[in-house]
N, C-alpha and C positions, 0 to 999 in steps of 0.2 A: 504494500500500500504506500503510497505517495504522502509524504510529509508537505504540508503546507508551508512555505517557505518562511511564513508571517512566526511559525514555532520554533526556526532556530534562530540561537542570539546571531550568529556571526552571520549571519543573512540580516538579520536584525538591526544590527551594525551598520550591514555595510549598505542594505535600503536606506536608516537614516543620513546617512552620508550622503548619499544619491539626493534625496529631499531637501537635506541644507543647500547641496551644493544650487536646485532649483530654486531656493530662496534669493541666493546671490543671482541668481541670472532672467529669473522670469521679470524682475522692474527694471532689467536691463529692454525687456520688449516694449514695455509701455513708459520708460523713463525718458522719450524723447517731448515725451506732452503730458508732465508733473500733475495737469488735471484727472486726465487720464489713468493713470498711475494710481494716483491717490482715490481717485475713484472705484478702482477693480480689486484695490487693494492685492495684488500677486504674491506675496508673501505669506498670506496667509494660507493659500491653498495646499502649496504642498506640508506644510505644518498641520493644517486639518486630517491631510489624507496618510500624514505619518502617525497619526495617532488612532487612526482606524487597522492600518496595515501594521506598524508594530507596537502597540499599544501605548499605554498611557507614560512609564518612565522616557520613554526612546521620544514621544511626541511633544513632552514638557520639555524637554532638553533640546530639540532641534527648534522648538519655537522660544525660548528665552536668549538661545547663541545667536540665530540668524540677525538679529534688528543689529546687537551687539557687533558682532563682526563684519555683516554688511557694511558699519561706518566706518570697523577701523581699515577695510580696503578700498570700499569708493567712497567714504565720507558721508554717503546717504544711508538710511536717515539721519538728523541733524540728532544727535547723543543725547541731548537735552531742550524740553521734555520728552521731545516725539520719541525719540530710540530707547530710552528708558519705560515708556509706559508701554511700548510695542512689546517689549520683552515681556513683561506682565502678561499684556493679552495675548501675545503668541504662546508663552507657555500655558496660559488657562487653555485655548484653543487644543492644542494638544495632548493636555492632560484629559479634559473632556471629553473630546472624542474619541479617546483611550477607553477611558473608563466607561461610558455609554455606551458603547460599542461592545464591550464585554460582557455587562449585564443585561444589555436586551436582545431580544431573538433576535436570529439572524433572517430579519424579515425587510423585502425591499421598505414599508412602511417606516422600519424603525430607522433605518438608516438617516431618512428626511430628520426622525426626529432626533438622533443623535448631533446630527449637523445643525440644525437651527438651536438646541439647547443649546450646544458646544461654544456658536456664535452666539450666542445674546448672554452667557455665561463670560465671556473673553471681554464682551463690550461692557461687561459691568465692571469688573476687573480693570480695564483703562480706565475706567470712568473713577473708579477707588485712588488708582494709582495717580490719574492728573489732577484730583481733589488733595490729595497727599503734599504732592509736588508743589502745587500752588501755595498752599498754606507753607511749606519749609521756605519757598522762594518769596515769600510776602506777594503774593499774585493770588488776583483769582480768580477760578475757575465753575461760573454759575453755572445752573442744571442745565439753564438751556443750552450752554457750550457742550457739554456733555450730549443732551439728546442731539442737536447738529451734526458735532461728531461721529458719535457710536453709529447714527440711525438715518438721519436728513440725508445729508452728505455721501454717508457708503451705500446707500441705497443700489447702484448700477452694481457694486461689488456682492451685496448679498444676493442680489436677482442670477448673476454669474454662476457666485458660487455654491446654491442650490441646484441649480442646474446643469451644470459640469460636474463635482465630485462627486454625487450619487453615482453619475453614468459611469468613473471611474473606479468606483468602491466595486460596483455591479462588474463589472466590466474583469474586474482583479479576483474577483471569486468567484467568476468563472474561470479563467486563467490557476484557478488554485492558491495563488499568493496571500491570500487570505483566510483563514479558519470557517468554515460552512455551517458551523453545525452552531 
């Protein structure tokens, strides 16, 4: 019988590598129009779908490195606040749909619902982390900045990425790469 690839670590491993390294390069597609970009939000995706395919340690750890390291090689995003609270949400994101993804059936349904908790889980989480910030920095940061953020504004990104990472999760357990059962 065929082991699913998602149950050995050094697959484990070396997917989440493969998923950072898409961190670094997918807002290299949309980074030519920052509206863009910032709208589709590309970073978080393969963070989401690392914490579907190797669960929740592997997808908290590729989504708190990616904002971090993406600035110390292109300097995008800006370290402060942006790239600090990314880290926040990208690790909730993947810790989420880590864990969600493990306690609920393996049913195309659940998946939707794993991804939409996961993201609205993440955006609370930024929302924690830049009410934080603001207060340390003597700034601040009102709810409506918050709802603009998390919700207004990434709107084109959440419509995306309901729409694309299901068909990928689906798409990767049929391929096997993911746990079935």
């Amino acid at each position: 019988m065929k082991k699913e690839l998602s149950k050995n670590p050094v697959a484990k491993l070396t997917m989440s590598a493969m998923f950072l390294a898409l961190c670094m390069v997918l807002p290299l597609l949309t980074g030519q129009i920052p509206e863009i970009g910032k709208a589709l939000s590309p970073m978080h995706i393969p963070v989401l779908i690392c914490g579907f395919v190797c669960g929740w340690p592997y997808g908290l750890a590729v989504g708190f490195i990616a904002p971090l390291l993406r600035f110390l090689i292109f300097g995008m995003p800006p370290i402060f606040p942006t790239g600090i609270a990314m880290a926040f949400e990208l690790a909730a994101y993947g810790a989420m749909s880590g864990i969600l993804y493990k306690v609920f059936p393996k049913k195309i349904q659940y998946i939707y619902v794993t991804l939409i908790a996961s993201m609205l889980g993440g955006r609370v989480i930024w929302g924690i982390v830049r009410f934080i910030i603001a207060g340390l920095s003597g700034t601040k940061f009102p709810f409506e900045a918050f709802l603009t953020g998390a919700f207004v504004s990434a709107v084109p990104g959440i419509i995306c990425h309901i729409a694309l990472i299901p068909l990928i999760i689906i798409a990767m357990k049929k391929a096997k790469l993911i746990a079935n059962e």
